[in-house]
C-alpha positions as CSV (number, residue, x, y, z in Angstrom):
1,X,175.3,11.6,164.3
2,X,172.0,13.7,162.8
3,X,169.2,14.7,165.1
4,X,165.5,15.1,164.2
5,X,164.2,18.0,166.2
6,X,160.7,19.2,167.3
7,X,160.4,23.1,168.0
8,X,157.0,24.6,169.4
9,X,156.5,28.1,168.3
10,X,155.2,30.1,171.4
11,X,153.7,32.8,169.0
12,X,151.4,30.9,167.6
13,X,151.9,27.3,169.5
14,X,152.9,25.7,165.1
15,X,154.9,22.4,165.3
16,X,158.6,23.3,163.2
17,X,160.7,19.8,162.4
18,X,163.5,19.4,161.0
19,X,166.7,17.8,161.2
20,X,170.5,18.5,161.8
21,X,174.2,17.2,162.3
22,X,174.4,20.2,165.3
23,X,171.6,20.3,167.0
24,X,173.1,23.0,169.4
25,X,174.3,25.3,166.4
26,X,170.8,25.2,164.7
27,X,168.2,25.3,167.6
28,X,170.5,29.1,167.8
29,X,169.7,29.9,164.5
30,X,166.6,29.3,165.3
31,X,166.2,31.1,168.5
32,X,168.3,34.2,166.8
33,X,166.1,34.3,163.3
34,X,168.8,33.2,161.4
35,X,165.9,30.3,159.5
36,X,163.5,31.7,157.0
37,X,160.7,29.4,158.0
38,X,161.0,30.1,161.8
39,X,161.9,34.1,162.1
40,X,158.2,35.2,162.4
41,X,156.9,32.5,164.4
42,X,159.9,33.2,167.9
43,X,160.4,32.9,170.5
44,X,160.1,29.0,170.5
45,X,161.0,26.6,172.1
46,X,162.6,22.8,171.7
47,X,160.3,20.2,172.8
48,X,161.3,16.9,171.2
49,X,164.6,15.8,169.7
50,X,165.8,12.3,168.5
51,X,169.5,11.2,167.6
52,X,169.8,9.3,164.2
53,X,173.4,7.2,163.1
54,X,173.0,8.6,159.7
55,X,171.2,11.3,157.6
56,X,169.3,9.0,155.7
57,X,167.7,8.0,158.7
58,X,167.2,11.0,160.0
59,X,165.6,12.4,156.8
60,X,163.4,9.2,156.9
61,X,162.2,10.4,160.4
62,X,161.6,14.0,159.8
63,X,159.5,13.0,156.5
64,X,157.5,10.7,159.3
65,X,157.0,13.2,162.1
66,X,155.6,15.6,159.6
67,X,153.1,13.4,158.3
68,X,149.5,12.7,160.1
69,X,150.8,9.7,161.5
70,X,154.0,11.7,163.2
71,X,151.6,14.6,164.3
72,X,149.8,11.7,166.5
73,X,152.9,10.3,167.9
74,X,154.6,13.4,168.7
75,X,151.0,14.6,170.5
76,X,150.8,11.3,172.2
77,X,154.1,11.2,173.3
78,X,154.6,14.6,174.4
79,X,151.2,15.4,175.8
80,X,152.4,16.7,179.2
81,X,155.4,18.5,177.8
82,X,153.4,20.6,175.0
83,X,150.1,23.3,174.3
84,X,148.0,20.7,173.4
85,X,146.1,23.0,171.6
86,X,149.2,23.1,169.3
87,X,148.5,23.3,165.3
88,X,150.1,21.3,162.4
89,X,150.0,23.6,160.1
């Protein structure tokens, strides 16, 4: 099982997604600045998290959630559980 997850950095409210076989054992990386790309941008939070059968699928979905398109969704379907005023960048 892979997971695509959605973090919200409450520094400076930036979308981070990525995906994982163990969700639990990266969302502490994360959360302990073990990940390059997060360390400057903590705390954050996990908003949004989906469970994939294989990594190919998973890999498909991250690739979609960081486009425009997956920016939409994710602020469409998380509207009341996010900053709205979060950034994409």
């Amino acid at each position: 099982m892979y997971f695509v997850y959605v973090l919200q950095s409450q520094k400076d409210n930036d979308l981070y997604i990525g995906y994982t076989c163990d969700i639990n054992k990266r969302i502490d990386q994360h959360t302990k600045g073990n990940v390059k790309s997060t360390k400057n941008r903590r705390p954050i939070i996990l908003v949004y998290f989906e469970a994939c059968r294989n990594q190919h699928d998973a890999l498909h979905r991250e690739k979609y959630l960081k486009s425009t398109y997956g920016h939409r969704y994710l602020k469409s379907r998380l509207k009341n559980d996010i900053n709205s005023n979060y950034s994409t960048g």
